[in-house]
N, C-alpha and C positions, 0 to 999 in steps of 0.2 A: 504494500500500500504506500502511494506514495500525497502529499498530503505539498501542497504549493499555494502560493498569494501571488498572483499577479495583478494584482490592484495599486494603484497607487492613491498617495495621500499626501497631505499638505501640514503639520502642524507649527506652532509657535511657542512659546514658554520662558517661563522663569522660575528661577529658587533664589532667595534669600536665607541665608545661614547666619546664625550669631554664635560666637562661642563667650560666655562672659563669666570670669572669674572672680565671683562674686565676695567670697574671702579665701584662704589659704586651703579652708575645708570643704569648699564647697562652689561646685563649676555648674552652672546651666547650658545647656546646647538649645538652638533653638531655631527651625526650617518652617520654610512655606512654602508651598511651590505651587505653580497653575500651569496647565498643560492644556492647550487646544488643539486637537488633534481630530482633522476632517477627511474620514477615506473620500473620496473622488469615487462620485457613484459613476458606474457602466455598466455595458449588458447584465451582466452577472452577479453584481455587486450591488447592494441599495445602497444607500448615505449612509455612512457611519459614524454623525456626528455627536451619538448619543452612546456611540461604545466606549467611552474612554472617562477616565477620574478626571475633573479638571481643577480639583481642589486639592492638596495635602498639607499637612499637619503636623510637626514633631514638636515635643520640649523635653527634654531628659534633663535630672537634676541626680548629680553626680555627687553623694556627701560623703566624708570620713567624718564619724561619730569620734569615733577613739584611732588612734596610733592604727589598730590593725582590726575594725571594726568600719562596714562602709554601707550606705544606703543608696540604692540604686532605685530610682522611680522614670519610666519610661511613657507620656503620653502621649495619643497619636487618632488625629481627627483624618478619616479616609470621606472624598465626597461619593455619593453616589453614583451607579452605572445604570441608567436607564434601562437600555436593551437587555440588557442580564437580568434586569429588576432587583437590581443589590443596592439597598437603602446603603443609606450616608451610615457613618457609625464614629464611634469614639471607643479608645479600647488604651486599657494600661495593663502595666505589667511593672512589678517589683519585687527587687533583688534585696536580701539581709545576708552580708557579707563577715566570714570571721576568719582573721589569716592566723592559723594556731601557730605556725612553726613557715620556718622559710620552705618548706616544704608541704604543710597541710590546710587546706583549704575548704571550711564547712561552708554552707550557702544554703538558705529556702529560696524560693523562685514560685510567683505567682504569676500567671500569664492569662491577661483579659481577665480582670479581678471586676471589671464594672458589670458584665453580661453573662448570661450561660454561655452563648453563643451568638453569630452574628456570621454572616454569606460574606466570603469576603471573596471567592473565587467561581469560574463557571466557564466549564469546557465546552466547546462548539465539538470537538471530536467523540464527546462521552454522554452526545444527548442531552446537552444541556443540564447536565448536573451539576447542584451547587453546592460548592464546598463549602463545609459551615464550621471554621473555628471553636472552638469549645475552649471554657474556662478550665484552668489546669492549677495546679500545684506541685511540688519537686522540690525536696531535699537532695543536695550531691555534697558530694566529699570527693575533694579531687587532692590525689597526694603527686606529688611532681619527683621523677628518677633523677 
């Protein structure tokens, strides 16, 4: 099976980045970006001006509690994809960091702590099925050789 685009398309865009180091313990990151992207309808192809995110979102706040102790919080605003029918969404995830030993490394890890779930993906090869995110939780222990 062989699987091809021959379509072409037109878009434009921007991202805006901040890195800001707010004190010695504690860094914010901070992105926005907008994307217009218009496939170029022909025989084959409809418009596809409603396939694409034209909105995105980041803030991550980088903190050291203590010496070897760190709090990691990741937010992040996706806008919606029409044709897919995948609503806009807001979704975080955070990191409880502990460096035992220059070598040992505990962590819990919350991922999309706001939602059970939420469509964030959706394949044209798989029948339009939509991938749906799910809220997770993870403890790791990472020891380094």
């Amino acid at each position: 099976t062989e699987l091809a685009n021959g379509s072409k398309s037109e878009s434009i865009g921007a991202e805006l980045a901040v890195n800001w180091q707010v004190s010695e313990q504690w860094r914010l990151l901070g992105a926005y970006s907008y994307m217009d992207y218009d496939l170029l309808p022909d025989d084959d192809v409809r418009d596809g001006s409603e396939w694409d995110v034209d909105h995105l979102f980041s803030l991550q706040s980088r903190l050291d509690i203590f010496e070897n102790t760190q709090f990691d919080a990741w937010l992040r605003y996706t806008d919606e994809v029409e044709y897919y029918d995948i609503d806009d969404y807001w979704t975080l995830d955070l990191r409880l960091s502990w460096q035992l030993s220059d070598k040992l490394i505990l962590s819990l890890h919350g991922k999309n702590v706001l939602d059970g779930a939420h469509a964030e993906y959706q394949s044209i090869q798989r029948e339009f099925v939509q991938t749906q995110i799910e809220r997770s939780y993870r403890a790791e222990i990472r020891y380094v050789f």
